[in-house]
C-alpha positions as CSV (number, residue, x, y, z in Angstrom):
1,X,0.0,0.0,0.0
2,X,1.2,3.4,-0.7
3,X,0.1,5.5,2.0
4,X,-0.5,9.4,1.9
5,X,-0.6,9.4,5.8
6,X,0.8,13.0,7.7
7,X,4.8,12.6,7.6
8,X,7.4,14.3,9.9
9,X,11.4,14.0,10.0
10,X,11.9,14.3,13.9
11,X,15.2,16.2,14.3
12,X,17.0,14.3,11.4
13,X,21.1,14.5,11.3
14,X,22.1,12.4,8.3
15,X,19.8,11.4,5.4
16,X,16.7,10.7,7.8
17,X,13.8,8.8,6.8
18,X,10.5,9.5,7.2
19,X,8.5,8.7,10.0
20,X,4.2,7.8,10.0
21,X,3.2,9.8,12.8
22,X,-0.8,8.8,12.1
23,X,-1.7,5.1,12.8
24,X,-4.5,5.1,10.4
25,X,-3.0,6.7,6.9
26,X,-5.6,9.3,5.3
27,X,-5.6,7.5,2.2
28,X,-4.7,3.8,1.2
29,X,-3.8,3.4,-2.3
30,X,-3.6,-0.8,-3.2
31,X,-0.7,-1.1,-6.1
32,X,-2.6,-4.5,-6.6
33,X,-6.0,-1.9,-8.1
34,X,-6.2,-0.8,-11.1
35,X,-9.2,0.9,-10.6
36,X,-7.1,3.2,-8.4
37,X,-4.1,3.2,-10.5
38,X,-6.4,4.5,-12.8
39,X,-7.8,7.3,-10.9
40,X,-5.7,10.6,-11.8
41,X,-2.6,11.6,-9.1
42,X,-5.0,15.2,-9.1
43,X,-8.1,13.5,-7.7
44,X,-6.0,11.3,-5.2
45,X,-4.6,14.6,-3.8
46,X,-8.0,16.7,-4.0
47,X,-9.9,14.0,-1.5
48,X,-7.3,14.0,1.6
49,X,-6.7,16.9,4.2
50,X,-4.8,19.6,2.9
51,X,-0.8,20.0,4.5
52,X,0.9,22.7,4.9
53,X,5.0,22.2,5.6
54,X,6.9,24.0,8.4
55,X,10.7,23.6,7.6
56,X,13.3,24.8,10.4
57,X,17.1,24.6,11.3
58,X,16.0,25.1,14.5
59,X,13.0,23.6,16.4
60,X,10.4,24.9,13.8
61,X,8.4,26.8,16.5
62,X,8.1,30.2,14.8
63,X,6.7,28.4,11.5
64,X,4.3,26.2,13.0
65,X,3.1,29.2,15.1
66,X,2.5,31.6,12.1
67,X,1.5,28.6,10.4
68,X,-1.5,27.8,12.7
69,X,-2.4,31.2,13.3
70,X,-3.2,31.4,9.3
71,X,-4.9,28.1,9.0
72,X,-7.4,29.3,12.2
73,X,-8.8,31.6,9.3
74,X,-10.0,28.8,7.1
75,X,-12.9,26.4,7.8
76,X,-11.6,23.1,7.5
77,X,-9.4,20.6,9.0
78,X,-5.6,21.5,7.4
79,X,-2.2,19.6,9.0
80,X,0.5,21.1,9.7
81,X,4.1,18.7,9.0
82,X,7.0,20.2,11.4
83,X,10.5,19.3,10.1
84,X,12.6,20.8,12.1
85,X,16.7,20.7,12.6
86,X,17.5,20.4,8.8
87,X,21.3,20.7,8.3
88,X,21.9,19.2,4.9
89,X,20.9,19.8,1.2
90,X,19.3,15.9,1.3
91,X,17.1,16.5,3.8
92,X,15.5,19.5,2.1
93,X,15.1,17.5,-1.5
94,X,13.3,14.9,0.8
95,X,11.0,17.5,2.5
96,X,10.7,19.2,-1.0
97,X,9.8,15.7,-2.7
98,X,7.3,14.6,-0.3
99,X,5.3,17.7,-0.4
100,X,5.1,17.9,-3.9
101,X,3.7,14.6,-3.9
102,X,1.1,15.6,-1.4
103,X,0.2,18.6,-3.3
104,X,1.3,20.5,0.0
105,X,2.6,24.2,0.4
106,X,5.9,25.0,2.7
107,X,6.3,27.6,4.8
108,X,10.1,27.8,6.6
109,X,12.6,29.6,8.9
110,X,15.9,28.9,7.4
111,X,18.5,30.7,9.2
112,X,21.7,30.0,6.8
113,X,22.1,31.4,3.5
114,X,23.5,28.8,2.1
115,X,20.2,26.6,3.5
116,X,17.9,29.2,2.0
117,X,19.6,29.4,-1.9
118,X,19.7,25.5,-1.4
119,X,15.4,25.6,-0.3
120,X,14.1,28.0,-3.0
121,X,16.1,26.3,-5.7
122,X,15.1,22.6,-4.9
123,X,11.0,24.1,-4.1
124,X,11.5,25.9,-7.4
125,X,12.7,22.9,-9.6
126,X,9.8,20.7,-8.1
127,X,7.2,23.5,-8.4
128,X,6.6,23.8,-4.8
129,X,5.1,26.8,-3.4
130,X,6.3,28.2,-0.8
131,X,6.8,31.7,1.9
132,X,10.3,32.4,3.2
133,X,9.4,33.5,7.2
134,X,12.1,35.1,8.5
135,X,14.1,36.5,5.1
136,X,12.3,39.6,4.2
137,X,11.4,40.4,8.5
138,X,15.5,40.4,8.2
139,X,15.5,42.0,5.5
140,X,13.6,44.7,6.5
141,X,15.3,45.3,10.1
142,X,18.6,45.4,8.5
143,X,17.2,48.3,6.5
144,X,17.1,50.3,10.3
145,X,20.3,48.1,12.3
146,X,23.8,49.4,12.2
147,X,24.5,45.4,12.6
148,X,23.9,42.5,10.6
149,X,21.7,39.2,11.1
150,X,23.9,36.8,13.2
151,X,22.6,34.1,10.8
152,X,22.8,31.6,13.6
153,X,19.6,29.1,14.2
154,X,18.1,28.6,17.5
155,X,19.5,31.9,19.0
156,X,15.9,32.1,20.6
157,X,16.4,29.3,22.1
158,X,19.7,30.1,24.5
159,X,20.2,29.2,28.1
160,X,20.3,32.9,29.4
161,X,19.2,34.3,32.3
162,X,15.7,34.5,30.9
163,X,15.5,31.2,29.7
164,X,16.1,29.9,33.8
165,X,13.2,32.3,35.0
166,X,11.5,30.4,32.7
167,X,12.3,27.4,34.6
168,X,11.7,28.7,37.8
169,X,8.5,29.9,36.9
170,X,7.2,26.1,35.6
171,X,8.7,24.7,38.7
172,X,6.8,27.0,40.4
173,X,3.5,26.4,38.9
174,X,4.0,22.6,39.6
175,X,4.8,23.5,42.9
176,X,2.2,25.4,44.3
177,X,-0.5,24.2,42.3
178,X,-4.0,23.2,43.1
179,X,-3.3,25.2,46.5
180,X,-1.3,21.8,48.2
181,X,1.2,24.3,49.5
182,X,-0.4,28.1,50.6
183,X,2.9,29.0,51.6
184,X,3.8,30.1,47.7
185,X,0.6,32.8,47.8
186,X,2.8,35.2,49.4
187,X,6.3,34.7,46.8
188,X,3.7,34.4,43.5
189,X,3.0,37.5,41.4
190,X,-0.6,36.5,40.9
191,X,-2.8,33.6,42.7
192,X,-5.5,32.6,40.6
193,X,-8.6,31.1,42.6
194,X,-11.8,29.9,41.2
195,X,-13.7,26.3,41.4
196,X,-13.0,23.6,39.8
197,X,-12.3,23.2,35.3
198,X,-12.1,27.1,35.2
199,X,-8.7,26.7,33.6
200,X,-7.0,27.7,37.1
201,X,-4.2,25.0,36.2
202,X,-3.5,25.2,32.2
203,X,-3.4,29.3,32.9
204,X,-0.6,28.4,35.7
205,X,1.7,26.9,33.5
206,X,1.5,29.0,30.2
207,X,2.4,32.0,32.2
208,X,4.8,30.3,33.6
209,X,6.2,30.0,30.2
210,X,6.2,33.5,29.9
211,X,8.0,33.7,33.1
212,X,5.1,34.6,35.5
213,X,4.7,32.5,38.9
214,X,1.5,31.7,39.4
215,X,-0.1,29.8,42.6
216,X,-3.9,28.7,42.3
217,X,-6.3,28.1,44.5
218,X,-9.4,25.9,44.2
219,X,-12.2,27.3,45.7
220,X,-14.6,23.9,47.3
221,X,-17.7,25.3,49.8
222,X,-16.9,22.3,52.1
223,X,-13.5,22.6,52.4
224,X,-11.8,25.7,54.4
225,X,-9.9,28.5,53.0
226,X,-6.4,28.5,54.2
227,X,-5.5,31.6,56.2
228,X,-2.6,32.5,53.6
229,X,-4.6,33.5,50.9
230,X,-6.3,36.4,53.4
231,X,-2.7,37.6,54.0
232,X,-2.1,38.1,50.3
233,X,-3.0,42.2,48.7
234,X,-6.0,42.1,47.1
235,X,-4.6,43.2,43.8
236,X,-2.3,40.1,43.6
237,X,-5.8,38.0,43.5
238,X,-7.6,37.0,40.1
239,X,-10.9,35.3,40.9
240,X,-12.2,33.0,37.7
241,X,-15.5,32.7,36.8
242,X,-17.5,30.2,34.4
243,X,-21.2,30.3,32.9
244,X,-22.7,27.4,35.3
245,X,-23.8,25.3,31.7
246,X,-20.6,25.7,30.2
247,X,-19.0,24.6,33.3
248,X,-21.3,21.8,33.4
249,X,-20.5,21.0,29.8
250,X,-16.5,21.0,30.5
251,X,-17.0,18.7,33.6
252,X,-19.4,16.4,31.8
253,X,-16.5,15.6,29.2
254,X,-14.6,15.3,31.8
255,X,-15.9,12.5,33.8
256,X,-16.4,11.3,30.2
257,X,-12.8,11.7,29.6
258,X,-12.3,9.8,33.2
259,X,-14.7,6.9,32.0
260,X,-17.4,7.5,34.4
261,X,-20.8,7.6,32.7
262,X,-24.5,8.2,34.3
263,X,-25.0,11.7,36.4
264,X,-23.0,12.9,39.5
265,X,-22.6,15.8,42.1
266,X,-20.0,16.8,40.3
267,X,-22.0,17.7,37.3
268,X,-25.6,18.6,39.1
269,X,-26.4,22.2,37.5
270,X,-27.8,23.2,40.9
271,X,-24.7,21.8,42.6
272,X,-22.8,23.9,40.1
273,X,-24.6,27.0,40.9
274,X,-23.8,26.5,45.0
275,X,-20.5,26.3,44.0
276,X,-20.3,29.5,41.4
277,X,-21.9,31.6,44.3
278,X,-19.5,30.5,47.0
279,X,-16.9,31.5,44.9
280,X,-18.5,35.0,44.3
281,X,-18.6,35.4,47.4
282,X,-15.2,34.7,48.4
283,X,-13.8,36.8,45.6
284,X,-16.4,39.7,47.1
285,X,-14.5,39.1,50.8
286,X,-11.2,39.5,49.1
287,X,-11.9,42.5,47.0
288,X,-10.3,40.9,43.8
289,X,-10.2,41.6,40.5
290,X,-13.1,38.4,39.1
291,X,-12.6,37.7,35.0
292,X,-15.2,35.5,33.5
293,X,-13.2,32.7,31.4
294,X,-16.7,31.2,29.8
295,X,-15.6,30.5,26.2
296,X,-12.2,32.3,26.4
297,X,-8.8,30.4,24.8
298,X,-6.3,30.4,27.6
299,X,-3.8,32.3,25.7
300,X,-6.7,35.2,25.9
301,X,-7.3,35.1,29.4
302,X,-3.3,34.5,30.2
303,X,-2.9,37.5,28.2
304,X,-5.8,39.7,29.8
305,X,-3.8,38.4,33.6
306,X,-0.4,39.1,32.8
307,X,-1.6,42.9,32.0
308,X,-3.5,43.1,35.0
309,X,-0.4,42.0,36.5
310,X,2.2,44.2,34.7
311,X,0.1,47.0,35.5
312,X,-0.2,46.8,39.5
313,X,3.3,46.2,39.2
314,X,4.0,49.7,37.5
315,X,1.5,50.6,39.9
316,X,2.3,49.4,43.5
317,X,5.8,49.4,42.7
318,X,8.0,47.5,45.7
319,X,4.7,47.3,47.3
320,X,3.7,44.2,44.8
């Protein structure tokens, strides 16, 4: 069978092959068929998902990104192929060969020159369209900077100073999540309380990525608040809300998810209600600021905290 399944090179170094990340190929062609040897290479290519390739030397972050953020305007399923950490001439006549086949489009952010002249020639000869990322942004900066591009991949990647608040941040979040350890309210920059599936815990650790530590609090009307969060200023509090039946939706999937089946306190619309109002309440005693999260992305809400944040800090000053 020749199979048109979603194909990635993870981090290749010399002449990598190919690896099926999909168990179950998008299309199975039989060699053996002549009815589908007969059927034209354009309609094979018409009836799978489209792909769009994301070429790197370097993780391939920055592509896929951009790359994601442009297929979020289209209405329909389209996969994105990372290839990341190519280093040879080879490798890119692959990448370039296997997306002509699948009719795909690349996208990259080829750092070296010589990389580059290698990429447009090979896409060029094998009719391959493509958009260079990074050449005409550094292009353009160049036009303003006394210096020129370092030309180096993974730069944004370095072990700086920045990159180990990072990791003090995520160890952080993993520490003083949940609210198992109230001692970190005091040393976060924010505590984020709410009950339970309002995100409290995914928001946690992408700010930590962006080097924010972040304690959370669940907020449970049967189970005592512990003293530390009273002792922490009012403007270092985020309270989370939720619709009560979107919250009932996100918990139904989740005891779904958890392979219980039938109804359950956990899910009870009334019980849900109890348990929005306590919360209200407890963000009205600690005069915090409350966002509603009901059918907001966690990169929205993250971003609508961290300004909150950056702006009692300008605020407050060594108060915060």
């Amino acid at each position: 069978q020749n199979s048109a399944a979603l194909l990635r090179f993870d981090a290749p170094h010399h002449n990598p092959e190919p690896a099926n990340l999909n168990h179950e190929p998008k299309i199975l062609i039989p060699c053996c068929s002549s009815h589908f040897q007969s059927i034209p290479k354009e309609v094979i290519l018409l009836s799978k998902i489209p792909e769009v390739y994301v070429v790197s030397d370097s993780l391939g972050e920055t592509a896929e990104s951009v790359a994601k953020a442009t297929i979020s305007q289209f209405d329909e399923d389209i996969d994105v192929v990372r290839v990341p950490f190519i280093r040879h001439a080879e490798q890119i006549q692959k990448v370039i060969e296997e997306a002509a086949e699948h009719g795909a489009v690349v996208c990259h952010t080829l750092v070296s020159p010589e990389l580059r002249a290698h990429f447009e020639r090979i896409a060029e000869a094998n009719h391959v369209k493509y958009v260079d990322i990074l050449g005409p942004m550094m292009d353009m900066v160049q036009t303003i900077s006394e210096t020129k591009p370092r030309m180096k991949p993974g730069i944004i990647h370095k072990l700086d100073e920045e990159y180990f608040k990072k990791v003090e941040a995520i160890e952080f979040a993993v520490k003083y999540d949940d609210g198992k350890n109230p001692a970190g309210f005091k040393k976060a920059d924010v505590v984020l309380i709410g009950v339970s599936r309002t995100s409290k815990t995914p928001l946690s650790m992408y700010m930590a990525h962006k080097k924010f530590k972040v304690a959370n609090l669940p907020l449970v009307p049967e189970v005592p608040l512990p003293e530390e969060i009273f002792q922490v200023p009012p403007y270092r509090i985020i309270g989370l809300i939720i619709d009560p039946y979107k919250l009932n939706t996100i918990r139904s999937e989740r005891m779904k998810a958890l392979g219980f089946s039938g109804t359950a306190n956990y899910t009870d619309i009334a019980r849900i209600e109890d348990e929005l109002s306590y919360a209200k309440e407890i963000m009205r005693q600690l005069h915090c600021q409350v966002l509603d999260v009901s059918n907001k992305a966690i990169e929205e809400t993250a971003s609508r905290i961290m300004s909150i944040v950056q702006r009692n800090k300008e605020l407050y000053g060594d108060k915060y």
